[in-house]
C-alpha positions as a printed Julia matrix, in Angstrom:
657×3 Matrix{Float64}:
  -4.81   42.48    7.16
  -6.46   38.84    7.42
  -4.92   36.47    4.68
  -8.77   36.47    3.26
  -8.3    39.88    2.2
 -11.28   41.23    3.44
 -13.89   39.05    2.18
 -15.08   37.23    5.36
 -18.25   35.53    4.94
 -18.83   36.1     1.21
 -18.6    33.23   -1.39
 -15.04   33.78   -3.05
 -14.62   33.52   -6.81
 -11.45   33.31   -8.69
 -10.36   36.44   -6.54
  -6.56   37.37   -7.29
  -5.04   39.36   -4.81
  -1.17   40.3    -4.56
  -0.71   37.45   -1.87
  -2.71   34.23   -3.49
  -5.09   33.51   -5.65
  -8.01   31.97   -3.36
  -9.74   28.62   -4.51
 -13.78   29.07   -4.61
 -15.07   28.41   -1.28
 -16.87   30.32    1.6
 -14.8    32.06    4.47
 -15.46   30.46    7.62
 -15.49   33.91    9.85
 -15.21   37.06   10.41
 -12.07   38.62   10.46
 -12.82   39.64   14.31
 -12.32   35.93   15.41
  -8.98   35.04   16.48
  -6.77   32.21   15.29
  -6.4    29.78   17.83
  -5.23   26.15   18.59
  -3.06   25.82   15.49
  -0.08   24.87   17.5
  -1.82   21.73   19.01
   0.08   18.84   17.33
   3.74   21.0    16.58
   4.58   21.38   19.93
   5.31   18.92   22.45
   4.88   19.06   26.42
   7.56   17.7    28.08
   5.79   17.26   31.58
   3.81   14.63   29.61
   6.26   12.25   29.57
   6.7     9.72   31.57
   9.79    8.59   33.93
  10.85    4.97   33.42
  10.62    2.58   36.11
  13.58   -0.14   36.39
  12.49   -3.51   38.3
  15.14   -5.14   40.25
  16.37   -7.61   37.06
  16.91   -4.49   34.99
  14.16   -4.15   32.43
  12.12   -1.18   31.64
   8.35   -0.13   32.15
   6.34    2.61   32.77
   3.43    2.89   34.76
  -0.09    2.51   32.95
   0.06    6.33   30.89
  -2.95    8.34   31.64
  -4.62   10.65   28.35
  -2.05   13.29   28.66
   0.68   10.99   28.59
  -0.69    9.38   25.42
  -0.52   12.89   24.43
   2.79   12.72   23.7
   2.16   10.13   20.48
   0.17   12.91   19.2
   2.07   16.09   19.56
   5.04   14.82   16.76
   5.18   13.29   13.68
   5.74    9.57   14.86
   8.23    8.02   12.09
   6.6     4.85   10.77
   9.59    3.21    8.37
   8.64    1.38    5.4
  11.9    -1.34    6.15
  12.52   -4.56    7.86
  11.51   -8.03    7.65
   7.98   -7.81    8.8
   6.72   -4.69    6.26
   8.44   -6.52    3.83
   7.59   -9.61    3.71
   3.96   -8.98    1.71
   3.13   -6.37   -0.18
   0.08   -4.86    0.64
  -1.63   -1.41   -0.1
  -1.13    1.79    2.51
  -0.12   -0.82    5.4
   1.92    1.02    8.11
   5.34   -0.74    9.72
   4.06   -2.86   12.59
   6.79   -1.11   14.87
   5.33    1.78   14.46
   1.78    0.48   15.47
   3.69   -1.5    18.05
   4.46    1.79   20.13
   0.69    3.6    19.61
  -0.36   -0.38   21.43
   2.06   -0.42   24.14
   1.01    3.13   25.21
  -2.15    2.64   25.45
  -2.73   -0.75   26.46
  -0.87   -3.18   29.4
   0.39   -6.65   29.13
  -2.9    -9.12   28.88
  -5.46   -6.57   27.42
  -6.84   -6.93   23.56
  -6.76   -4.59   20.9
  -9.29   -5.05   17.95
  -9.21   -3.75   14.47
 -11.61   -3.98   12.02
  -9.86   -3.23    8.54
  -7.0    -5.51    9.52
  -5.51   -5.36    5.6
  -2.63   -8.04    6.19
  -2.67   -8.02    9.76
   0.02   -5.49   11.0
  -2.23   -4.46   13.89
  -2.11   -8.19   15.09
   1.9    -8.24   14.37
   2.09   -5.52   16.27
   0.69   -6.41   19.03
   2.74   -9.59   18.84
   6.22   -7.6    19.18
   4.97   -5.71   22.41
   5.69   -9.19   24.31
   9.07   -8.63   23.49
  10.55   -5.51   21.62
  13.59   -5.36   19.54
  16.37   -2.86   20.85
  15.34   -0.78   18.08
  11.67   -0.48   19.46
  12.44    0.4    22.6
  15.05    3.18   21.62
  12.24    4.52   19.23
   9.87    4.8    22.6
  12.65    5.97   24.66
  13.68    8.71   22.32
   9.78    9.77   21.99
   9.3    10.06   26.28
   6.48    7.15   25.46
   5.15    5.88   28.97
   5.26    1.9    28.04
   4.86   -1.29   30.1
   6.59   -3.91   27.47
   4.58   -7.58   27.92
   1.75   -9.44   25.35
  -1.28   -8.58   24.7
  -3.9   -10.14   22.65
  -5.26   -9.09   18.96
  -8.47   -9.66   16.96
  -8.47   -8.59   13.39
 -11.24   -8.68   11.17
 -10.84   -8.42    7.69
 -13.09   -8.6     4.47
 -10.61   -9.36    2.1
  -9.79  -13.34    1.3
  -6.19  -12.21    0.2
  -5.67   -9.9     3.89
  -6.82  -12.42    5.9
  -4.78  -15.01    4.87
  -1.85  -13.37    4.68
  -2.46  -12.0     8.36
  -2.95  -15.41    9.37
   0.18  -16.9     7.55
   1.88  -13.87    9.17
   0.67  -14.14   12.68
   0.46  -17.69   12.95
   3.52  -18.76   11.43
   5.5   -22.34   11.13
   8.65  -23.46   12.74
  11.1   -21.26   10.57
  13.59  -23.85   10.01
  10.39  -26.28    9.26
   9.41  -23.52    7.0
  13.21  -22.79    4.84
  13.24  -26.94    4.53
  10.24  -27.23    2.57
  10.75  -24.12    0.48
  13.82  -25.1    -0.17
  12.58  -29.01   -1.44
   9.93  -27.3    -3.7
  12.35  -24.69   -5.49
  14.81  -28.14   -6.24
  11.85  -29.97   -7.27
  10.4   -27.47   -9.76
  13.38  -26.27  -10.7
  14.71  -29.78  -11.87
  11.52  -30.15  -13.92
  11.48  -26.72  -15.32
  14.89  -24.45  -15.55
  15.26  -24.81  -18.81
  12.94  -22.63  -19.47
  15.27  -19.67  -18.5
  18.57  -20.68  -19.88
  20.08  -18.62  -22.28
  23.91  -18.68  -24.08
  25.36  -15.55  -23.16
  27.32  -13.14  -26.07
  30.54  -15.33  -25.22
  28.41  -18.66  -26.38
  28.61  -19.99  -23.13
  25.68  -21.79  -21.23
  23.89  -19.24  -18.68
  20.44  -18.28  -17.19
  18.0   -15.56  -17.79
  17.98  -13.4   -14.57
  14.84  -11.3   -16.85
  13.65  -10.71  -20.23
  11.69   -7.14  -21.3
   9.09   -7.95  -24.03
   8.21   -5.22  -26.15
   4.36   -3.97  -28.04
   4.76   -4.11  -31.95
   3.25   -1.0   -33.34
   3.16    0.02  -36.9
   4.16    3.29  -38.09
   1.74    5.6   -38.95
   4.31    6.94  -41.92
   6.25    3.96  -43.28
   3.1     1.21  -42.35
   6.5    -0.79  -41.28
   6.49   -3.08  -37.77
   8.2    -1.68  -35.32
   9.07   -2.53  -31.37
   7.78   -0.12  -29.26
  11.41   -0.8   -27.44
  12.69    0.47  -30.92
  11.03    3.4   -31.43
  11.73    5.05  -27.65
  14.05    3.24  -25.83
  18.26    4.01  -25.63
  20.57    2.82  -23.5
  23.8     4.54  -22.26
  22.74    6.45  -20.89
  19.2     4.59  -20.07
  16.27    6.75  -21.62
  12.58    5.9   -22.49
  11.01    8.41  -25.08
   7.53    9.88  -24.51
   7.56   10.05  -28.5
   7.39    7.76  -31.15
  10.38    7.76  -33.44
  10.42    4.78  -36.31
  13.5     2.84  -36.41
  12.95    2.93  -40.19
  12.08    6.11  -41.18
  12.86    8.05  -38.49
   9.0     9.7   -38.51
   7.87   11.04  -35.48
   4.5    11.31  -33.49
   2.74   10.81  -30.43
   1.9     7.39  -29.49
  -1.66    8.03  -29.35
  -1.48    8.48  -33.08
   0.64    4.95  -33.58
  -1.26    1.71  -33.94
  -0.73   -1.41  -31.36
  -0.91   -4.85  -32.96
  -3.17   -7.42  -32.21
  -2.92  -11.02  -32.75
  -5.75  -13.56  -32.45
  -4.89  -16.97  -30.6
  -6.26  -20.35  -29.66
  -6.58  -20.42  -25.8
  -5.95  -23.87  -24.15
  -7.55  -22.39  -20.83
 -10.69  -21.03  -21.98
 -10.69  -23.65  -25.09
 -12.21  -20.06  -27.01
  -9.73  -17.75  -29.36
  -8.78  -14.83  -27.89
  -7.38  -11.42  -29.32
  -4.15   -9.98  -27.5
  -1.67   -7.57  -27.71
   1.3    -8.44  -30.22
   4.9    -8.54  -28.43
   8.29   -9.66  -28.74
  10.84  -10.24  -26.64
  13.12   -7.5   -26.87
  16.1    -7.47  -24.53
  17.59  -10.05  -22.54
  19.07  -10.28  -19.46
  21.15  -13.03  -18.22
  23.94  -14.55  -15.87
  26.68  -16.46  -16.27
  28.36  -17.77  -13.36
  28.83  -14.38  -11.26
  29.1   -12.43  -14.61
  25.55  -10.51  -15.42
  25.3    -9.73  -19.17
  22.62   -8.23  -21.59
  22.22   -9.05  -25.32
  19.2    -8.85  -28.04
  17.09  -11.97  -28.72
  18.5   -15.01  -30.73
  17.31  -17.18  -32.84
  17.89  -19.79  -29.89
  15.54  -17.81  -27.8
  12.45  -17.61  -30.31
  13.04  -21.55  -30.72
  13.32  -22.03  -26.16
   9.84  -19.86  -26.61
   8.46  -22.59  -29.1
   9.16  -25.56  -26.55
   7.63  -23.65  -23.75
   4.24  -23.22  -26.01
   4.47  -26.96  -26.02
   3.87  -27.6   -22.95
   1.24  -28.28  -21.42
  -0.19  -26.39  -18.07
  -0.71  -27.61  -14.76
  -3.88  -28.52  -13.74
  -4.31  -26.13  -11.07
  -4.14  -23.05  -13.4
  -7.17  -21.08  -12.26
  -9.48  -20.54  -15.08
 -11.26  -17.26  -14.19
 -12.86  -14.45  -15.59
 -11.42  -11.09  -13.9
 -14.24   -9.19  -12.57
 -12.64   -5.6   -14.26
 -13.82   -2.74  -11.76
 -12.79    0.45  -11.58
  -9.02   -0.02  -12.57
  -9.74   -1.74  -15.68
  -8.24    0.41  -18.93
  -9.23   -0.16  -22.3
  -5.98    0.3   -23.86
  -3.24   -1.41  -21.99
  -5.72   -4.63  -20.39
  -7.0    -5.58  -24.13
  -6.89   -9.03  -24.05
  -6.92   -9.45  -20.7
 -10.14  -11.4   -19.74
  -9.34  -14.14  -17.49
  -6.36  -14.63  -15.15
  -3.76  -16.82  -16.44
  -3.42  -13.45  -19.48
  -1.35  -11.62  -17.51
   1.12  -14.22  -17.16
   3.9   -15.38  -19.81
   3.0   -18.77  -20.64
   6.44  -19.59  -19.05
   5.68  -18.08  -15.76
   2.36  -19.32  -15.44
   3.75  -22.98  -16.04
   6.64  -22.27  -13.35
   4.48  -20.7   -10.44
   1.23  -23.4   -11.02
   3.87  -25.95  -10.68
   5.5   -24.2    -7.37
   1.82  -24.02   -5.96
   1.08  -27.58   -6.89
   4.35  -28.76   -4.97
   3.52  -26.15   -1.66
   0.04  -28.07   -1.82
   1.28  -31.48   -1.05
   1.81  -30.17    2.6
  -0.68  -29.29    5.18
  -2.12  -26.89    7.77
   0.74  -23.82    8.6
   2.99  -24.92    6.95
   1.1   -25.22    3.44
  -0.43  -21.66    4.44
   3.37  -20.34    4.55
   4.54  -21.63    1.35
   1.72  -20.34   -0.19
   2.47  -16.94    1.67
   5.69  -17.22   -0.08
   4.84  -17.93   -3.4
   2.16  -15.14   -3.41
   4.17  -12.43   -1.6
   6.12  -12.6    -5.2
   3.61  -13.59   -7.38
   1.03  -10.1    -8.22
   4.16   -8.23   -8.05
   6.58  -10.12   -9.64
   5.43  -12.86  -11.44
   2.72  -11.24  -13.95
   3.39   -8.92  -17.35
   2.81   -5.51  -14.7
   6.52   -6.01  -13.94
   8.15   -2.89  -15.3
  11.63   -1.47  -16.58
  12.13    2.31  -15.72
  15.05    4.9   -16.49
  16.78    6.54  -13.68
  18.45    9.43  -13.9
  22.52    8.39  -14.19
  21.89    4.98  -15.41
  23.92    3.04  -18.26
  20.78    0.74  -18.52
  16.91    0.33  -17.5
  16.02   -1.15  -13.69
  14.06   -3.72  -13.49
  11.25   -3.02  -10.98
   7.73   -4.54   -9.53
   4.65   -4.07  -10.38
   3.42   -0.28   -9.81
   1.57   -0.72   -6.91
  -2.38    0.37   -6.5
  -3.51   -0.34   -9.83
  -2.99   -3.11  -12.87
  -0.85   -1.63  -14.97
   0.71   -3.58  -18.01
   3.27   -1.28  -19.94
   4.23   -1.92  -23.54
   7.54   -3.11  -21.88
   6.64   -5.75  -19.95
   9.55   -7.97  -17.93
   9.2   -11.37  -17.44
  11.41  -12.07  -14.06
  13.42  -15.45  -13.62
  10.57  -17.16  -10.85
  13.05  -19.31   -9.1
  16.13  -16.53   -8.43
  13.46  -14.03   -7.33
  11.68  -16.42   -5.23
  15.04  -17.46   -3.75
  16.29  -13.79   -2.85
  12.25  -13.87   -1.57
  12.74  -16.66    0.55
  15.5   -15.13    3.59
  12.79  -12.04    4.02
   9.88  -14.78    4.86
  12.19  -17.11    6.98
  13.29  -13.51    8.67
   9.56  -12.43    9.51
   8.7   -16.05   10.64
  11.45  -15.75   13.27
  10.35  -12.46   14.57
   6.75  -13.45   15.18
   7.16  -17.78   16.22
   7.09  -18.51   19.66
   5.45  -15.64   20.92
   2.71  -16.19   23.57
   0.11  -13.49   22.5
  -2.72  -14.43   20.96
  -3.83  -13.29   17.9
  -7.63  -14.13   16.14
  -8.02  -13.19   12.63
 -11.64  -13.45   11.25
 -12.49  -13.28    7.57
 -15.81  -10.64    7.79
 -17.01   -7.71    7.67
 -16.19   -4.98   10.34
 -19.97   -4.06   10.37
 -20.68   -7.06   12.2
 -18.68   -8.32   14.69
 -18.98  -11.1    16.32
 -17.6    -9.97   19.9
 -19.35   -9.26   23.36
 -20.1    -5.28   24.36
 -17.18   -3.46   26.18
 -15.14   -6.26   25.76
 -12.1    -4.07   23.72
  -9.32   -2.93   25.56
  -8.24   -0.35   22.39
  -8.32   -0.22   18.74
  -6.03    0.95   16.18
  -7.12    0.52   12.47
  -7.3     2.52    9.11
 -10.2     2.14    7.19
 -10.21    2.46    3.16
  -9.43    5.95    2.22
 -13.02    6.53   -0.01
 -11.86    6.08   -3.12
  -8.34    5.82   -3.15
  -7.76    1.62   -3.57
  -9.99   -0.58   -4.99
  -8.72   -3.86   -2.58
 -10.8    -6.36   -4.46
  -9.82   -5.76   -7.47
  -6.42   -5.2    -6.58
  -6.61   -8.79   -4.51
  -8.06  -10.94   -7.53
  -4.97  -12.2    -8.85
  -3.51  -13.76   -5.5
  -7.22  -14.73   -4.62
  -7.46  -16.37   -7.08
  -5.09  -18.82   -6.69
  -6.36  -19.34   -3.21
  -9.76  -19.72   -4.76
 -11.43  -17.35   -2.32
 -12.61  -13.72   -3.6
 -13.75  -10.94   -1.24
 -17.04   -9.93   -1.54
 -17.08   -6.35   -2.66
 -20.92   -5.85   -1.93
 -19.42   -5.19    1.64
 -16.36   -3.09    0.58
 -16.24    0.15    2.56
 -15.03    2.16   -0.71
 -15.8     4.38   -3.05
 -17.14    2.87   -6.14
 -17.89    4.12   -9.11
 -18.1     0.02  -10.65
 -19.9    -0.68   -7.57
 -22.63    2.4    -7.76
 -21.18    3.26   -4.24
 -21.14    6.75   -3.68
 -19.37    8.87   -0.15
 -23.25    8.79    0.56
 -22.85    5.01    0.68
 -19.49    5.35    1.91
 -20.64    7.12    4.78
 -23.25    5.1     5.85
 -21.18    1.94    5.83
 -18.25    3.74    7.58
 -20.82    4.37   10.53
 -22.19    1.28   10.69
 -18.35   -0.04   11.18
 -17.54    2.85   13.5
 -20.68    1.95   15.47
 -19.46   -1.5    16.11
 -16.27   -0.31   17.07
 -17.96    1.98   19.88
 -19.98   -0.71   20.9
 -16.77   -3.27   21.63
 -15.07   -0.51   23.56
 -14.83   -0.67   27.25
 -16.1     2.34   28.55
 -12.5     4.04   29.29
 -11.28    2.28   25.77
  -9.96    4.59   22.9
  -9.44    3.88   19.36
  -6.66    5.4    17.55
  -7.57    5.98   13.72
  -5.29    6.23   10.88
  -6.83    8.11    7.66
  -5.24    9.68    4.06
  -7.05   11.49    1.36
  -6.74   14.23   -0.22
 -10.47   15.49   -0.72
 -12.31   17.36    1.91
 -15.73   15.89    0.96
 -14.42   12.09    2.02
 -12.75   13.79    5.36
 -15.91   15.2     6.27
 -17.51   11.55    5.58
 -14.88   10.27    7.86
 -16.05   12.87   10.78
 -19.78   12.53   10.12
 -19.38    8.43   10.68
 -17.42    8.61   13.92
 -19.8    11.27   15.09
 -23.18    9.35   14.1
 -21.39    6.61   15.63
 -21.01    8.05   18.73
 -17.42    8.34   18.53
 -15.64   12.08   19.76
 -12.25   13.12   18.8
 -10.1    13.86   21.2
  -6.18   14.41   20.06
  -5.2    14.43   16.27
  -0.93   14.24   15.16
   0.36   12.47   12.04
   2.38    9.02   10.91
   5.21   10.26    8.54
   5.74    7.63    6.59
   9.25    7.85    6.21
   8.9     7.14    1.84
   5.54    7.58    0.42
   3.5     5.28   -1.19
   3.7     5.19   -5.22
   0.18    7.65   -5.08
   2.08    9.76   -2.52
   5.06   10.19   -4.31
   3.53   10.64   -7.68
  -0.01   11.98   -7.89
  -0.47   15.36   -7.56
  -2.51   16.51   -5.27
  -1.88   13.77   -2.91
  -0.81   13.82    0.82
   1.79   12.69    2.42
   1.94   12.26    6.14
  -1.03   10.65    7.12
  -3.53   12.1     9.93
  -3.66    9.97   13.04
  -6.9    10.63   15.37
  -7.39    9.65   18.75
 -11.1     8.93   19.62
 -13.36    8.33   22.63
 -16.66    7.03   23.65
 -17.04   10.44   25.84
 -19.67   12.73   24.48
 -18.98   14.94   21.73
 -17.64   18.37   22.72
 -19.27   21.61   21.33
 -17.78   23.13   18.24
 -15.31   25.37   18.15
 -15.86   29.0    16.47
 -15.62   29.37   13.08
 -12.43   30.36   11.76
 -11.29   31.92    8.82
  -9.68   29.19    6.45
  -7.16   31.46    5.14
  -5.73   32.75    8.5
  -5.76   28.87    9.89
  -3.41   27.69    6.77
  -1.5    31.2     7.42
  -0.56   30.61   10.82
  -0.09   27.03   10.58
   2.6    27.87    8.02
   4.44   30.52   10.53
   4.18   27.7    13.02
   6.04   25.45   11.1
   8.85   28.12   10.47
  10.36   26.91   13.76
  10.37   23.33   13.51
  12.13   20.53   11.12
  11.8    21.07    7.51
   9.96   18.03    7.44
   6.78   19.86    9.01
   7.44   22.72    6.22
   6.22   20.65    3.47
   2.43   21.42    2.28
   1.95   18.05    2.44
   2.47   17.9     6.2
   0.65   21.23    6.44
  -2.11   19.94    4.66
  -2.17   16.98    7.41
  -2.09   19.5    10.21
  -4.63   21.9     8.65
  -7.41   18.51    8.35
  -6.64   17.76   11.68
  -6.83   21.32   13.22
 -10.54   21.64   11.68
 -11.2    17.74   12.89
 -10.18   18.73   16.47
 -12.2    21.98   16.34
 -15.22   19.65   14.95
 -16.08   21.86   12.24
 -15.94   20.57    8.35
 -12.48   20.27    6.55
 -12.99   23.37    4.02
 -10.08   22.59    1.36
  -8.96   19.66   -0.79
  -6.03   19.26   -0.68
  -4.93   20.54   -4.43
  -6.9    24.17   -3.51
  -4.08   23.97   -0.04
  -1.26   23.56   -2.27
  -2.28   25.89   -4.7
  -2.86   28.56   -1.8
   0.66   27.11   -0.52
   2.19   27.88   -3.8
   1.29   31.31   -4.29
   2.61   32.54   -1.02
C-alpha cells in the first residue's frame, strides 16, 4: 500500500495508522502516480568525470567541465570542514570553509574569469577564489578524490556585503599585510599594553606564590526563596569532581530546593562613568579562579587580595575611545539575562573593557592594512571572548568546568559569566591570524569587496562569470544585531532597513522577505553572462521560507537546474542543538535558461519513503533525517513544486517508522 495509507488527495488530520502518525497537510497525488527521481543527488555517474590533463612541467588541469561534469559536485555530499587557518581566523555566523567553496569555483569557472556574490558575510567566497591561483595539496586531493574537472589558476572576486562588521573583515581577510609586518606590530602592542596593564590579572596562587589569572567565572547572587539568605548561583548548582551544573536550585544554607524561576536575582544600582546616568545591573561575584603559575595551572576560590585587585581596577579610569552606545536590542534581546544591559561597554568587565580599549587605541596609531589587520585581530577575539557571554560548561567525564566562547547566534549572558585573561587569549589568537595572512598575501587575484546592498549592484549586465553565495536563512540570524558589538568599535553599523531577514523587530515578514530576496536574485540574473550559473547555498528548517526561496529565484528569472548538499563536517551550535533543525545544507545549482515545466505531483509520503530505502545503500551519513530532510527539499525544488513539510513534521514521520 502507498505510505499515505490511502488518503490521497484529502486534507490529513492527526491520522494514526500502524506505520506513522502523519503531520496535517494535503497529499500531493494520487496513489496511481509513480515515485520518481528520488535517486538524483545519491548516486553518482562516473562517465561524468573528467580525465586529468598533465602539461609538460607536471601540473594538473582539466579541460573547461561542461554541465554534466559539474554534475558531479552535485551528486555527493561535498565535505565542507569547519578547520584550518582561514575558517578560523573570524568567527562569523553559517560561513562555509573557503576550500570547500574553492572547488564549487574552480569547476565552474577558468583562470581570469570573476565570480560575484552578493551576501559575502566575511568574504569566504572572495578567499576562495583567492586559493584557486594556487591550491594546497590538500585541495587538490579533495578534487582529485571527487573526479572534479578543474583548471587550477586565479580568478577574480567581487563581494558585496551589507554588513559594516562582514565587510571589513572580508577586506582585512582578502587584502591582507605583509605577515611578518603584521606579527611585528601585534607583537609591540601586546608588550605595550601589557606593561601598562597586567596587573590587572595577577593573582597568588594556593602556594602564595606570584601568578596570573588565565580566567575568572563570576557568579549571579540570588536569594533564597526559603532562608531569604544570599546565595551564589555557583553555590547553589555547581560541583566539581566530577564537573556538574544543576538545573535546580539547592541553598548552600538550608539546603531548600526549587526551580530557578521561583529564586530571585539581585540587582544593584550603580553610578555609570560612561553614560554619567545610574544604572541598575545584575549583582555578581567572582566565584572561582583560575590561574597559572609558571607552567603549573591551578584553581582556588576568591581572596581577599582579589576583591581588593577588583577595587584598583574600579579606579581607573577608561580610555577615551570606549564607545558610548546605546544597543539597538532586536529580536535577540531577553528580558531576564540582558537586564542592565543598555549600552555597549555593559557587557564587558570593567577590567576587560579597560584592556581591549587600550589594545585598540595602540592598533590605531598605525595606518591603512596594516591598522585594518590589527583591528581584525583584536575583534576576531573580542564578541567572543572578551565580553560577559563567555561561558563555563560541564562535559561529561570532566574533574572541572571548560571554559568556552560565547554561544554563537545569539547574546547570551549566563549567570556564570567568565572573564578570559585578554592578553594570553589574544596571544594563542595571534599564530591563527599570522597563519591566514600567509595563505592569502601575495596572491595575484583580485578581489573587490563593496559595503552595499545586493539589491543594487553597481556592475555592468552579463558581466559575471559565476556566482556562489548564501543568502540569510529567513529568520534564522539576526546579523545586525549579532554585529553591533564589533561594529561598534569600528564605529560603522549596518543598516538593517536593507537586511534580507526575517524580522519580527523589524515588522519584516517572509512576505517582505520574499520580495527583497527577488529583488537580490534579480540582480544576480541580470550580472550573469548568458551561459553563467550561480550556485546557491540555503538552510532552514521551515517549508514556508523554502518556498520563499523558490518563488524569488523563479520571479527572478532564475531556473534550477541540479540540487546536492554541503555536509558540514560539525554543525553549527543551532544545528547541533535545536530541535528541529537541519543539518547538511541544500546546495542548488541555477541558470538563466527558462524555467522547465513542473513535474507531477507526488505523494509526500511515498517521496520521504523511498528516499529513505535509497539511503539504505549508501554511508550512514546519508541515513540521518537530517540529510534526508536535505534531500527531500531538494527533490521537490528540482521537481519545481512547493516543499510540503517542515522539517520537525519529517522527523516526526522519520521517527515513527
Amino acid at each position: 500500500m502507498c505510505p499515505c495509507h490511502g488518503w490521497c488527495g484529502a486534507q490529513l488530520t492527526s491520522i494514526s495508522t500502524t506505520t506513522a502518525t502523519r503531520p496535517n497537510l494535503p497529499c500531493l497525488c494520487a496513489c496511481r502516480k509513480r515515485w520518481r527521481g528520488l535517486l538524483t543527488g545519491l548516486i553518482t555517474s562516473d562517465d561524468a568525470r573528467g580525465e586529468p590533463v598533465t602539461h609538460t612541467n607536471g601540473s594538473k588541469h582539466r579541460k573547461k567541465p561542461g554541465k554534466s561534469e559539474v554534475s558531479v559536485l552535485y551528486e555527493r555530499a561535498l565535505p565542507a570542514k569547519r578547520t584550518g587557518p582561514l575558517y578560523g581566523a573570524f568567527p562569523y555566523p553559517t560561513k562555509i570553509s573557503p576550500e570547500a567553496i574553492a572547488l564549487y569555483i574552480a569547476s565552474h569557472t577558468r583562470p581570469g574569469d570573476t565570480v560575484f556574490d552578493g551576501f559575502a558575510g566575511s568574504g569566504t567566497t572572495g578567499l576562495a577564489a583567492l586559493l584557486c591561483e594556487n591550491p594546497s595539496d590538500e585541495l587538490q586531493a579533495e578534487a582529485d578524490r571527487l573526479g572534479l574537472n578543474v583548471e587550477w589558476g586565479a580568478r577574480n572576486a567581487v563581494l558585496y556585503e551589507l554588513g559594516a562588521l562582514g565587510s571589513f573583515v572580508g577586506r582585512a581577510l582578502t587584502n591582507p599585510p605583509d605577515p611578518k609586518s603584521f606579527r611585528k606590530a601585534a607583537d609591540r602592542i601586546l608588550r605595550h599594553a601589557q606593561r601598562e596593564t597586567s596587573w590587572m590579572y595577577e593573582a597568588v596562587d594556593p602556594d602564595g606564590k606570584n601568578g596570573a589569572i588565565r580566567h575568572a567565572v563570576w557568579s549571579d547572587l540570588l536569594r533564597c526563596p526559603a532562608c531569604r539568605r544570599e546565595v551564589t548561583l555557583w553555590g547553589a548548582c555547581v560541583s566539581i569532581n566530577p564537573a556538574r551544573i544543576s538545573s535546580e536550585f539547592q541553598c548552600p544554607c538550608c539546603s531548600h530546593e526549587a526551580g530557578f524561576d521561583e529564586v530571585e536575582r539581585l540587582t544593584e544600582t550603580v553610578d555609570d562613568d560612561v553614560t554619567g546616568a545610574k544604572t541598575e545591573r545584575r549583582m555578581r561575584k567572582l566565584a572561582r579562579i583560575y590561574g597559572v603559575t609558571g607552567k603549573t595551572r591551578w584553581s582556588r576560590s576568591p581572596t581577599n587580595a582579589d576583591a581588593a585587585l577588583l577595587d584598583r581596577v574600579a579606579q581607573e579610569p577608561l580610555p577615551d575611545c570606549v564607545p558610548n552606545v546605546l544597543i539597538p536590542w532586536g529580536d535577540l534581546y531577553r528580558r531576564g539575562y540582558h537586564q542592565g544591559i543598555t549600552h555597549l561597554h555593559h557587557f564587558y568587565t570593567r577590567r576587560n573593557l579597560i584592556v581591549f580599549a587600550r589594545l585598540w587605541e595602540l592598533a590605531g596609531e598605525y595606518e591603512g592594512a596594516l591598522r585594518d589587520a590589527l583591528r581584525f585581530w583584536l575583534l576576531s577575539y573580542n564578541a567572543s571572548h572578551a565580553t560577559v557571554m563567555t561561558r563555563v560548561v560541564a562535559k561529561s567525564g570532566q574533574k572541572d568546568l571548560v571554559v568556552t566562547s560565547a554561544q554563537p547566534g545569539v547574546l547570551y549572558v549566563s549567570g556564570l559569566p567568565v572573564e578570559k585573561n585578554l592578553f594570553a587569549g589574544l596571544q594563542r589568537k595571534l599564530k591563527t591570524i599570522a597563519e591566514a595572512f600567509s595563505v592569502i598575501h601575495g596572491r595575484t587575484g583580485k578581489v573587490e569587496v563593496c559595503q552595499g546592498s545586493s539589491c543594487a549592484v553597481d556592475l555592468p549586465d552579463s558581466s559575471i562569470d559565476y556566482v556562489f553565495t548564501d543568502p540569510p536563512f529567513g529568520g534564522n540570524i539576526p546579523y545586525a544585531e549579532i554585529s553591533f558589538i564589533n561594529e561598534a568599535w569600528l564605529g560603522e553599523y549596518t543598516d538593517r532597513a536593507e537586511e534580507i531577514i526575517v524580522s519580527n523587530s523589524q515588522q519584516k515578514t517572509i512576505a517582505e522577505y520574499q520580495e527583497l530576496l527577488t529583488t537580490a536574485l534579480s540582480e544576480v540574473r541580470r550580472i550573469l553572462k548568458p551561459e553563467g550559473q550561480a550556485t546557491l547555498v540555503f538552510h532552514s528548517a521551515s517549508a514556508e521560507v523554502w518556498n520563499a526561496l523558490q518563488a524569488s529565484y523563479t520571479d527572478a528569472g532564475l531556473n534550477i537546474e541540479r540540487a546536492g548538499v554541503l555536509d558540514k563536517t560539525q554543525g553549527s551550535f543551532k544545528q547541533v542543538t535545536t530541535s528541529g533543525a537541519v543539518r547538511g545544507d541544500p546546495v542548488l545549482l541555477l541558470g538563466k535558461d527558462p524555467s522547465a515545466e513542473k513535474s507531477a505531483p507526488e505523494c509526500v509520503w511515498t517521496v520521504a519513503e523511498q528516499l529513505s530505502q535509497a539511503a539504505l545503500s549508501l554511508d550512514p551519513s546519508e541515513q540521518t533525517p537530517q540529510r534526508l530532510y536535505s534531500r527531500f527539499v531538494s527533490h521537490f525544488l528540482t521537481s519545481h513544486q512547493t516543499v510540503p513539510l517542515d522539517a520537525h513534521d519529517f522527523y516526526r514521520w522519520h521517527d515513527a517508522q
